[in-house]
ZAVO-915816 format. One record per residue (C-alpha): residue in one letter; x, y, z. Coordinates in steps of 0.25 Angstrom, whole numbers, padded with zeros to 4 digits, always signed. Layout:
N
AXYZ;...
//
This chain:
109
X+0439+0283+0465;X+0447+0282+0477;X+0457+0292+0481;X+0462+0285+0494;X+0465+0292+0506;X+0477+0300+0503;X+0470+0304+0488;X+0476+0310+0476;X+0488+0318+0479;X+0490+0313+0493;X+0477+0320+0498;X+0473+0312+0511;X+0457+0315+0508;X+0450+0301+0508;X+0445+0297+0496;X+0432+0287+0498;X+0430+0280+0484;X+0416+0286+0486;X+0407+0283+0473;X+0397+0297+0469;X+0390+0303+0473;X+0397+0307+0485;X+0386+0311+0497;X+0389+0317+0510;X+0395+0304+0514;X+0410+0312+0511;X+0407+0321+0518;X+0402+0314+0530;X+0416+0304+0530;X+0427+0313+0526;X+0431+0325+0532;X+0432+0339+0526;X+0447+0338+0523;X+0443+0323+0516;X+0432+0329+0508;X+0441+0340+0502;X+0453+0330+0499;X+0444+0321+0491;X+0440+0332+0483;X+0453+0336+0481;X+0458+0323+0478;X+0446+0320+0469;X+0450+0333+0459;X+0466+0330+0461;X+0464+0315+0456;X+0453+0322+0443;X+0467+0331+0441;X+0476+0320+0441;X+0466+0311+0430;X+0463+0303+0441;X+0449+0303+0441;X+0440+0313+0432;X+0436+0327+0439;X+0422+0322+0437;X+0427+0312+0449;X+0431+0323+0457;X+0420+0334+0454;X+0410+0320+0456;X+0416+0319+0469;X+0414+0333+0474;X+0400+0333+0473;X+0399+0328+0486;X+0404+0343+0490;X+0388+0347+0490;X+0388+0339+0504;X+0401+0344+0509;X+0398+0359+0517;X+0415+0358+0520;X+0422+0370+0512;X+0435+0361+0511;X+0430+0350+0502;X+0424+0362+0495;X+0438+0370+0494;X+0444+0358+0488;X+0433+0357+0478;X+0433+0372+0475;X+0449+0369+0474;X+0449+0357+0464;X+0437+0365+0455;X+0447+0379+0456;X+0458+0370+0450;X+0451+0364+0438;X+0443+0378+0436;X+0459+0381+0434;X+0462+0370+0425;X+0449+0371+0416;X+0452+0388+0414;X+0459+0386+0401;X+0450+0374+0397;X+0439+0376+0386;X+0431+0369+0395;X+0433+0381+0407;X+0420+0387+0402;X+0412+0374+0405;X+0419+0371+0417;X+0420+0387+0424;X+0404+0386+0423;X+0406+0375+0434;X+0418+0378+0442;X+0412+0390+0445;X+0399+0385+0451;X+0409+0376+0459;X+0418+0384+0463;X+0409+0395+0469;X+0401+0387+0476;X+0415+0380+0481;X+0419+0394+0486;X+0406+0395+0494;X+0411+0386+0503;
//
């Protein structure tokens, strides 16, 4: 996938077609505000039908190697905003069991 430089939305994160798993090579090339905007754009184009969240959650597995809070905020955003979507969802109590995990551990940065 290749969300160009300018992304989903008009986001100007750069988005490197970059194959998983992602390594500390993100980090290392794009700066902080980059490494926030291509998560973002990664979950905006999962809420579009664009790509499948899986995409976007796949792609935000590199955050183990990112020690930025930006990129982490913009993950802990993207995870508060499905949390939200999923609440009503029979699904929510599968999905809560994780989300929560994440989103603490989001908050600790």
């Amino acid at each position: 996938m290749n969300l160009g430089r300018g992304g989903v939305g008009g986001a100007s994160a750069p988005c490197p077609n970059v194959e998983p798993p992602l390594t500390t090579t993100v980090v290392q090339i794009l700066s902080t505000s980059d490494r926030a905007g291509l998560v973002d754009n990664a979950f905006t184009a999962a809420r579009l039908g664009l790509v499948d969240y899986g995409v976007a959650l796949e792609l935000a597995q590199y955050l183990s190697d990112d020690d930025d809070q930006t990129p982490w905020k913009a993950f802990a955003n993207n995870v508060r905003y499905i949390d939200d979507m999923m609440m009503n969802s029979a699904y929510y109590p599968h999905w809560q069991v994780g989300s929560t995990v994440m989103i603490q551990l989001c908050d600790s940065y």
